[in-house]
C-alpha positions as protocol buffer text, in pm:
chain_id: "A"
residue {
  index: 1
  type: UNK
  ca { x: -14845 y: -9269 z: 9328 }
}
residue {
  index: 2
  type: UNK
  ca { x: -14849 y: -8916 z: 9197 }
}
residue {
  index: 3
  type: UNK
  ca { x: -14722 y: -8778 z: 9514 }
}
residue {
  index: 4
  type: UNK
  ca { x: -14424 y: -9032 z: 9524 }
}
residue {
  index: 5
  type: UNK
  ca { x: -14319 y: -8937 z: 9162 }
}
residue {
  index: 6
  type: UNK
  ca { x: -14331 y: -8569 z: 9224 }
}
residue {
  index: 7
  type: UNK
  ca { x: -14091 y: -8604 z: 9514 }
}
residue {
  index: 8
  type: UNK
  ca { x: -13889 y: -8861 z: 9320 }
}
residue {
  index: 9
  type: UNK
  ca { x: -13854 y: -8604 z: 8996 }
}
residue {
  index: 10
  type: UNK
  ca { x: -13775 y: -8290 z: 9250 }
}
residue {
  index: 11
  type: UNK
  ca { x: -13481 y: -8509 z: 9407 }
}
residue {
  index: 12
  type: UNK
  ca { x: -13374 y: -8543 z: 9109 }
}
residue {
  index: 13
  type: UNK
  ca { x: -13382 y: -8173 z: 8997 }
}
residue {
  index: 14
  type: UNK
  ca { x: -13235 y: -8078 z: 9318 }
}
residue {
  index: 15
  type: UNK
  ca { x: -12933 y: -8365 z: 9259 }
}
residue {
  index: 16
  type: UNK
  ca { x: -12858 y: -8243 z: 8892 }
}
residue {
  index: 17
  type: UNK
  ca { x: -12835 y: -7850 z: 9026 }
}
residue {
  index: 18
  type: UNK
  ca { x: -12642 y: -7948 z: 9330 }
}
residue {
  index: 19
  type: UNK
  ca { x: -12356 y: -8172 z: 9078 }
}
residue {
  index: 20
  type: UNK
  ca { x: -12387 y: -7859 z: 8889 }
}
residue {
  index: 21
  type: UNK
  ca { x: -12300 y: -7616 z: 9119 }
}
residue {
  index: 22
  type: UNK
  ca { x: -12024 y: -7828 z: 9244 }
}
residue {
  index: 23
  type: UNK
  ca { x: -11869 y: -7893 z: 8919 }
}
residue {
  index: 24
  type: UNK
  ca { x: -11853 y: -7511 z: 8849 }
}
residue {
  index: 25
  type: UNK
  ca { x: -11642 y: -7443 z: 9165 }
}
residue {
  index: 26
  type: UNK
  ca { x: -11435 y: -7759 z: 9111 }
}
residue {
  index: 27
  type: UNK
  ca { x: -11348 y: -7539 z: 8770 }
}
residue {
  index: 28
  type: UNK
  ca { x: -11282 y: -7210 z: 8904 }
}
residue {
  index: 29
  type: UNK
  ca { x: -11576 y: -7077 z: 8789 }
}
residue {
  index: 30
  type: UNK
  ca { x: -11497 y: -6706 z: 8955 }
}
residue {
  index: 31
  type: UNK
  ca { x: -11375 y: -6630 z: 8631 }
}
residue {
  index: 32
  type: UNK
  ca { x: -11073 y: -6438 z: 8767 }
}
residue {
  index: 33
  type: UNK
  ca { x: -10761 y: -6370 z: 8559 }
}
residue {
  index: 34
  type: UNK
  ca { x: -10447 y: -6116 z: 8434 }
}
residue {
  index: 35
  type: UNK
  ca { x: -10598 y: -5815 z: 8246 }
}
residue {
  index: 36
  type: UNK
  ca { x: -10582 y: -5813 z: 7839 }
}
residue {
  index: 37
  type: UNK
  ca { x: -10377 y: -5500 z: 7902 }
}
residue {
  index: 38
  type: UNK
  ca { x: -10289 y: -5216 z: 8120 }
}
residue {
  index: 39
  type: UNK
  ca { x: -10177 y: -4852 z: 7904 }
}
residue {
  index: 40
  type: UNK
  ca { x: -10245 y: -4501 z: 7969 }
}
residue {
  index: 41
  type: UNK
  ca { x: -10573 y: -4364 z: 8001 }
}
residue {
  index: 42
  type: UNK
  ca { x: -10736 y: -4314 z: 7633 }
}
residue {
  index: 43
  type: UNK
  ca { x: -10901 y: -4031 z: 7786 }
}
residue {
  index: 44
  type: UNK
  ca { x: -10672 y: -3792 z: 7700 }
}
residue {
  index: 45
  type: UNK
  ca { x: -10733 y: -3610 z: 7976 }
}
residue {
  index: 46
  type: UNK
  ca { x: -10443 y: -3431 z: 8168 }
}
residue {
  index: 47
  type: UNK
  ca { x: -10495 y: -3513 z: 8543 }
}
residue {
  index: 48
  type: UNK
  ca { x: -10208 y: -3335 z: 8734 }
}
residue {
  index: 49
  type: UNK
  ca { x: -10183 y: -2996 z: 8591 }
}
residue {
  index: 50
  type: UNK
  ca { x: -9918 y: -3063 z: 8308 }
}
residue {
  index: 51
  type: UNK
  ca { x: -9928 y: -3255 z: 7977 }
}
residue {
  index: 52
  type: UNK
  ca { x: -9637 y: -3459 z: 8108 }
}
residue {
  index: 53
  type: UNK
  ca { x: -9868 y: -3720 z: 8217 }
}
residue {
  index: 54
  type: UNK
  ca { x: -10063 y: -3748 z: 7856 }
}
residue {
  index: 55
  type: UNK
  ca { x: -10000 y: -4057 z: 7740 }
}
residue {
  index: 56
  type: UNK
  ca { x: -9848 y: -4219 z: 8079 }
}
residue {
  index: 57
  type: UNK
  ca { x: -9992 y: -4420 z: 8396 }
}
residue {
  index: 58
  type: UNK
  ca { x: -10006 y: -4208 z: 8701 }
}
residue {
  index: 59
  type: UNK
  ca { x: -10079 y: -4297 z: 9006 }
}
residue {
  index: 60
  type: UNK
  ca { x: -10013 y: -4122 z: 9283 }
}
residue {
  index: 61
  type: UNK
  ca { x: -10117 y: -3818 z: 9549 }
}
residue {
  index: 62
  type: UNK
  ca { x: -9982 y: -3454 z: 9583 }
}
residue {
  index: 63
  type: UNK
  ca { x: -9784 y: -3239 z: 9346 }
}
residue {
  index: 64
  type: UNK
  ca { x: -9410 y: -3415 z: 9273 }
}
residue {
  index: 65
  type: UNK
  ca { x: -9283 y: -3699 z: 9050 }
}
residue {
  index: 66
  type: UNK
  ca { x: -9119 y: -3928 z: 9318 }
}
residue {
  index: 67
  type: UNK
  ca { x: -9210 y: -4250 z: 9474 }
}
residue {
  index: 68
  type: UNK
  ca { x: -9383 y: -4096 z: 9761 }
}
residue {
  index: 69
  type: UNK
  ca { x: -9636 y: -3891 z: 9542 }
}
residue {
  index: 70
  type: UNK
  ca { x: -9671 y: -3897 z: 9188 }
}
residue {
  index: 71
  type: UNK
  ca { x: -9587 y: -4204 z: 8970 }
}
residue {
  index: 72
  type: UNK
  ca { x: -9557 y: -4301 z: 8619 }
}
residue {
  index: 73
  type: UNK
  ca { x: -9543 y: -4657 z: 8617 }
}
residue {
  index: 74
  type: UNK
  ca { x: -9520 y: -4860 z: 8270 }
}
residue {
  index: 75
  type: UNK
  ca { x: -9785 y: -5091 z: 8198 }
}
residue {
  index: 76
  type: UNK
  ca { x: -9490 y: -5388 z: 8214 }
}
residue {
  index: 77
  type: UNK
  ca { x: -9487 y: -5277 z: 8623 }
}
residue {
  index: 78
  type: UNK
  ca { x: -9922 y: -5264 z: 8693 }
}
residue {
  index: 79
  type: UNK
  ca { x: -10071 y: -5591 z: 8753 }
}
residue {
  index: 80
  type: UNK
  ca { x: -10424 y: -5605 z: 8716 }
}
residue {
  index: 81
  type: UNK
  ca { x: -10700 y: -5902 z: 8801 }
}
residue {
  index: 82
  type: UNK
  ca { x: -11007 y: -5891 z: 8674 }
}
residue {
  index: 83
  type: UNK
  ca { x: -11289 y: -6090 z: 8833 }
}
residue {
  index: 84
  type: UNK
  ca { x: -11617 y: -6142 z: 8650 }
}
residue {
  index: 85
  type: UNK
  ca { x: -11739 y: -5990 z: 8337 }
}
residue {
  index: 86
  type: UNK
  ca { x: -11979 y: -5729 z: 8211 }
}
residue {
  index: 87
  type: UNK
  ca { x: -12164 y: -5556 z: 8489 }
}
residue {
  index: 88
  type: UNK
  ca { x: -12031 y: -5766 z: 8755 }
}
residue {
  index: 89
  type: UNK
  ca { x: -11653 y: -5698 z: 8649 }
}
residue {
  index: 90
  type: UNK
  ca { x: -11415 y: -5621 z: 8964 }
}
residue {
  index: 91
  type: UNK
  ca { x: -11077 y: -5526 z: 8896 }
}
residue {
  index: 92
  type: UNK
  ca { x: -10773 y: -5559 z: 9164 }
}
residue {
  index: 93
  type: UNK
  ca { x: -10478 y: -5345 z: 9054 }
}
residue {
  index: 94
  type: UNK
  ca { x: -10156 y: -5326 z: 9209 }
}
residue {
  index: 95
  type: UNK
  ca { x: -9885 y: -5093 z: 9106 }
}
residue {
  index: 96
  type: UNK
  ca { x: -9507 y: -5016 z: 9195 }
}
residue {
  index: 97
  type: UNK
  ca { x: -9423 y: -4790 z: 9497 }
}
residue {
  index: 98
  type: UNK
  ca { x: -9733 y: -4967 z: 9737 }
}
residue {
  index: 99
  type: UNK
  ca { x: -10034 y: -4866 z: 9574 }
}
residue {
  index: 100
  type: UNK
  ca { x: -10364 y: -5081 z: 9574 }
}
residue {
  index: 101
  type: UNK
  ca { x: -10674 y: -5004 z: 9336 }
}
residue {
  index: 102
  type: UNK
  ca { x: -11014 y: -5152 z: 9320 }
}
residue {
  index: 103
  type: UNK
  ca { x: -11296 y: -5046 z: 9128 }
}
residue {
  index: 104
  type: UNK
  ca { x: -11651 y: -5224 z: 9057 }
}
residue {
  index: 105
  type: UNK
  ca { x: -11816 y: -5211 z: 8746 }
}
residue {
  index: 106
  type: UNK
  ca { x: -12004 y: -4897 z: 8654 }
}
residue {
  index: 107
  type: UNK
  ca { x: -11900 y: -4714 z: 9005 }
}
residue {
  index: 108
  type: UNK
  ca { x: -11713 y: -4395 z: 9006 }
}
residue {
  index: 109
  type: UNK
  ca { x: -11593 y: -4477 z: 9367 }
}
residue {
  index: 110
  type: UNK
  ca { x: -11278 y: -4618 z: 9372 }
}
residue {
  index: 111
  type: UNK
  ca { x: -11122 y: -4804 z: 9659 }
}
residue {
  index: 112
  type: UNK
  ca { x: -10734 y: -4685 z: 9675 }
}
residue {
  index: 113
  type: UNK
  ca { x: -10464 y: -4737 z: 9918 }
}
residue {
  index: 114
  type: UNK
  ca { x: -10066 y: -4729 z: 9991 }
}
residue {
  index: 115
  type: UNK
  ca { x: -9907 y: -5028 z: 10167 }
}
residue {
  index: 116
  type: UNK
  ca { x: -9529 y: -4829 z: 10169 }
}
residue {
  index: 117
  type: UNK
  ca { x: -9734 y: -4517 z: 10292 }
}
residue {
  index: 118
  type: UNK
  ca { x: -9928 y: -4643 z: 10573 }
}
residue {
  index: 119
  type: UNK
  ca { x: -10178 y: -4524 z: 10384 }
}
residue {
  index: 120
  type: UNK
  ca { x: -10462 y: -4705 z: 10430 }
}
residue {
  index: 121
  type: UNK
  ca { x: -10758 y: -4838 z: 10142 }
}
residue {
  index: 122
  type: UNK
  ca { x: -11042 y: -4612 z: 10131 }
}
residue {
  index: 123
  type: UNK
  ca { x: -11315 y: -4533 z: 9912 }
}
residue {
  index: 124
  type: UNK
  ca { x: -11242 y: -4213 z: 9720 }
}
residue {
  index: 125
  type: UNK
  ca { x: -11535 y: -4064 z: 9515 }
}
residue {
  index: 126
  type: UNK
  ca { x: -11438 y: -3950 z: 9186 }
}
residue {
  index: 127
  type: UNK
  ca { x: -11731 y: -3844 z: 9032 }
}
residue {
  index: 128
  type: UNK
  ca { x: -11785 y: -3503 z: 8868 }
}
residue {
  index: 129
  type: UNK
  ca { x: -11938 y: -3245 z: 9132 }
}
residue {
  index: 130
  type: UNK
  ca { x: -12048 y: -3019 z: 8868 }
}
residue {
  index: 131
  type: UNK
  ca { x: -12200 y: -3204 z: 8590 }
}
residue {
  index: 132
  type: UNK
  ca { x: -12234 y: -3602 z: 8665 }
}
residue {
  index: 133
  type: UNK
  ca { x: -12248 y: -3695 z: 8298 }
}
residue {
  index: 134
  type: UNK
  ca { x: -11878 y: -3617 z: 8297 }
}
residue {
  index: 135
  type: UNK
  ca { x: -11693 y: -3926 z: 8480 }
}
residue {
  index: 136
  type: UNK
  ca { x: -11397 y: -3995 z: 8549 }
}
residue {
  index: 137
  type: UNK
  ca { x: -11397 y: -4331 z: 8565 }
}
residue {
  index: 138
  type: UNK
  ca { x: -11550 y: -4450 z: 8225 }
}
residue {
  index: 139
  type: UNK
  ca { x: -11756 y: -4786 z: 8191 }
}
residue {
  index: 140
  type: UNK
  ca { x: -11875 y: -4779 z: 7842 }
}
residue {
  index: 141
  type: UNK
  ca { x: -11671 y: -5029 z: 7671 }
}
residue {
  index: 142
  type: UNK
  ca { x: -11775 y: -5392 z: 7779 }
}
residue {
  index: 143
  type: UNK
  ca { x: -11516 y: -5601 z: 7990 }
}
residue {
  index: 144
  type: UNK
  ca { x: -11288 y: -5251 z: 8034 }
}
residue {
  index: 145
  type: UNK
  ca { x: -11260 y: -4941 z: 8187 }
}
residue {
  index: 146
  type: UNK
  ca { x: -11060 y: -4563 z: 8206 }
}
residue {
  index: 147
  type: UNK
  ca { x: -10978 y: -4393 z: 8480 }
}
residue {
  index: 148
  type: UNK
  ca { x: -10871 y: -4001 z: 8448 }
}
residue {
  index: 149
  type: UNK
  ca { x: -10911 y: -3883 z: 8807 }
}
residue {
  index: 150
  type: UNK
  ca { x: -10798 y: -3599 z: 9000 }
}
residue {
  index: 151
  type: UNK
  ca { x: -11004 y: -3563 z: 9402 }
}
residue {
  index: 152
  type: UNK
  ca { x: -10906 y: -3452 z: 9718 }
}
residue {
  index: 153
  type: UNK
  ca { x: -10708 y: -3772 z: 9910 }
}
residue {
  index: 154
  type: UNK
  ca { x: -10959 y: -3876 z: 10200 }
}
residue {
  index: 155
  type: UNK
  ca { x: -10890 y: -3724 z: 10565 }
}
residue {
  index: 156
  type: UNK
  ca { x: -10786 y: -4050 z: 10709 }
}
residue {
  index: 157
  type: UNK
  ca { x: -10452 y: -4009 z: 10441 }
}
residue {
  index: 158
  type: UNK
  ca { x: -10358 y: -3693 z: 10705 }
}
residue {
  index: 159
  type: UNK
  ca { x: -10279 y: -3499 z: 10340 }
}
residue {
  index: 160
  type: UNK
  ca { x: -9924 y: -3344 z: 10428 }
}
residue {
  index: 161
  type: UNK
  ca { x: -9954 y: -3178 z: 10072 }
}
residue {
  index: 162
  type: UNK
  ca { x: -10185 y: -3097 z: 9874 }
}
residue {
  index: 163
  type: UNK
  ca { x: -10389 y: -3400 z: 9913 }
}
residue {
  index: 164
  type: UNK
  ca { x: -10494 y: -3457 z: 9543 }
}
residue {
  index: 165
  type: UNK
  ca { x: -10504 y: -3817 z: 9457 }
}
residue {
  index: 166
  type: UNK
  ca { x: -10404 y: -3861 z: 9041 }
}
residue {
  index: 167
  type: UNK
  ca { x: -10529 y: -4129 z: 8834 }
}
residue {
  index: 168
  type: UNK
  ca { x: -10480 y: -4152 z: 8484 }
}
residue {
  index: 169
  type: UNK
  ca { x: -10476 y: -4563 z: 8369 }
}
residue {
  index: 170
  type: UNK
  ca { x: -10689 y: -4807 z: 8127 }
}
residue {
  index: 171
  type: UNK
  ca { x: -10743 y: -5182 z: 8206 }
}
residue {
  index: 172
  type: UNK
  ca { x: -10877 y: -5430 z: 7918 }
}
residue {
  index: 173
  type: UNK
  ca { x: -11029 y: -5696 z: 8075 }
}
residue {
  index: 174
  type: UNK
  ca { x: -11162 y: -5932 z: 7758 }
}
């Protein structure tokens, strides 16, 4: 008899984590929505050369405000999904002129790309050659992150200028 109730009370523990488990996908439990907010970086950091781009978005490549290189989007024209929260927060953003952005909680790689470009999504390392404690893409505030970038734009990009990529943006995920 004791054999027959353990298998009848592990059924049951299987059954109650199985309904469980179904009832969190049935509610979209991928926790993905809009960003809080999109705004320039906080940083303060200048990432192109010039103090033009202190207190705007950019996003871009090379050395030119246009839409083929350097952009200055308002945070009205960035869309940005976050999925998850804490250290498993993703974040999806799109921006005007073709460009894609992910980035994964506490990495300094970022995956970018340019549908109008041809250009296509690859993972650019931002991180500090010099002294690591200094990153560019900052994770210390829970649910959000700042990016104030400036690398070399990956080979596969075929740089036909200078082939610096430009980040400057902050996404509030909360």
């Amino acid at each position: 008899m004791i054999f027959s109730h353990n298998i009848f009370a592990k059924a049951a523990v299987m059954a109650t984590v199985l309904a469980s488990a179904v009832i969190m996908v049935g509610c979209g439990s991928d926790d993905t929505r809009d960003a809080a907010s999109v705004a320039a970086s906080s940083g303060g950091t200048i990432v192109t050369g010039t103090s033009t781009d202190l207190g705007s978005i950019v996003i871009g490549w090379g050395e030119q405000y246009s839409e083929r290189e350097i952009t200055t989007p308002t945070p009205e024209e960035v869309t940005a999904r976050c999925t998850g929260r804490g250290e498993g927060l993703a974040v999806d953003i799109t921006a005007p002129h073709g460009w894609k952005i992910h980035a994964n909680h506490g990495s300094q790689i970022l995956t970018i790309g340019n549908v109008d470009q041809d250009l296509p999504a690859t993972d650019i390392d931002t991180a500090n050659q010099f002294l690591e404690v200094l990153g560019s893409v900052d994770w210390s505030e829970t649910d959000q992150f700042d990016i104030a970038a400036t690398t070399d734009a990956p080979e596969a990009w075929n740089p036909a200028h200078s082939g610096r990529v430009q980040l400057s943006i902050h996404i509030d995920c909360r």
